[in-house]
C-alpha positions, 0 to 999 in steps of 0.5 A: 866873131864879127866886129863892128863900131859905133862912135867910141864904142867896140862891139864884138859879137861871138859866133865861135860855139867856146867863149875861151876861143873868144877870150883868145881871139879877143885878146889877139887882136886887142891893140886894136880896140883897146882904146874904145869902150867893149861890148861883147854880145853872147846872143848865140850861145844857149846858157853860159856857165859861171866859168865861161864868164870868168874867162873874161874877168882878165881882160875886163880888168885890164880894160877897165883900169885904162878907164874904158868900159867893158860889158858882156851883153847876154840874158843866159848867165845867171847874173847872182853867180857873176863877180862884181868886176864883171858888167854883164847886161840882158841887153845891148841898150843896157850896154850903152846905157852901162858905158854912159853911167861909167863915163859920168863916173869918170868924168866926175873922179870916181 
């Protein structure tokens, strides 16, 4: 797992081959982050089922209802198959891109 920042922004990006693992490293160290806006990169993995993707669904929720964004960046999961709770993108410019809509919206009130 390597972790980087950018501005408000946490990205982590997973080397571990089981997104369980991930979810559980991620929720290791999560007191640490959890103020920041979360990217999670799933380049390395090849196709990532639906249930790998709920593994994230917990922390998504608890993320988001502290008013920060959380978005898994991969162009191997079927995204019809993804909840709505879930932000998944293909790409990494759409993450940012995801996190500066939410933050209009909660500038707003929505």
């Amino acid at each position: 797992m390597i972790i980087g920042r950018d501005g408000n922004t946490t990205i982590i990006t997973q080397e571990i081959t089981s997104v369980k693992a991930l979810v559980n490293k991620i929720e290791g160290i999560y007191d640490a982050h959890k103020n920041y806006h979360l990217i999670i990169k799933l380049s390395s993995l090849e196709k990532i089922p639906k249930e790998d993707i709920l593994e994230f669904l917990r922390l998504s929720n608890n993320h988001r209802a502290s008013k920060k964004s959380f978005v898994i960046v991969s162009e191997k999961v079927d995204l019809d198959q993804v909840p709505d709770e879930l932000a998944v993108v293909p790409t990494l410019q759409e993450a940012y891109d995801l996190i500066e809509m939410e933050d209009i919206e909660r500038d707003l009130g929505f």
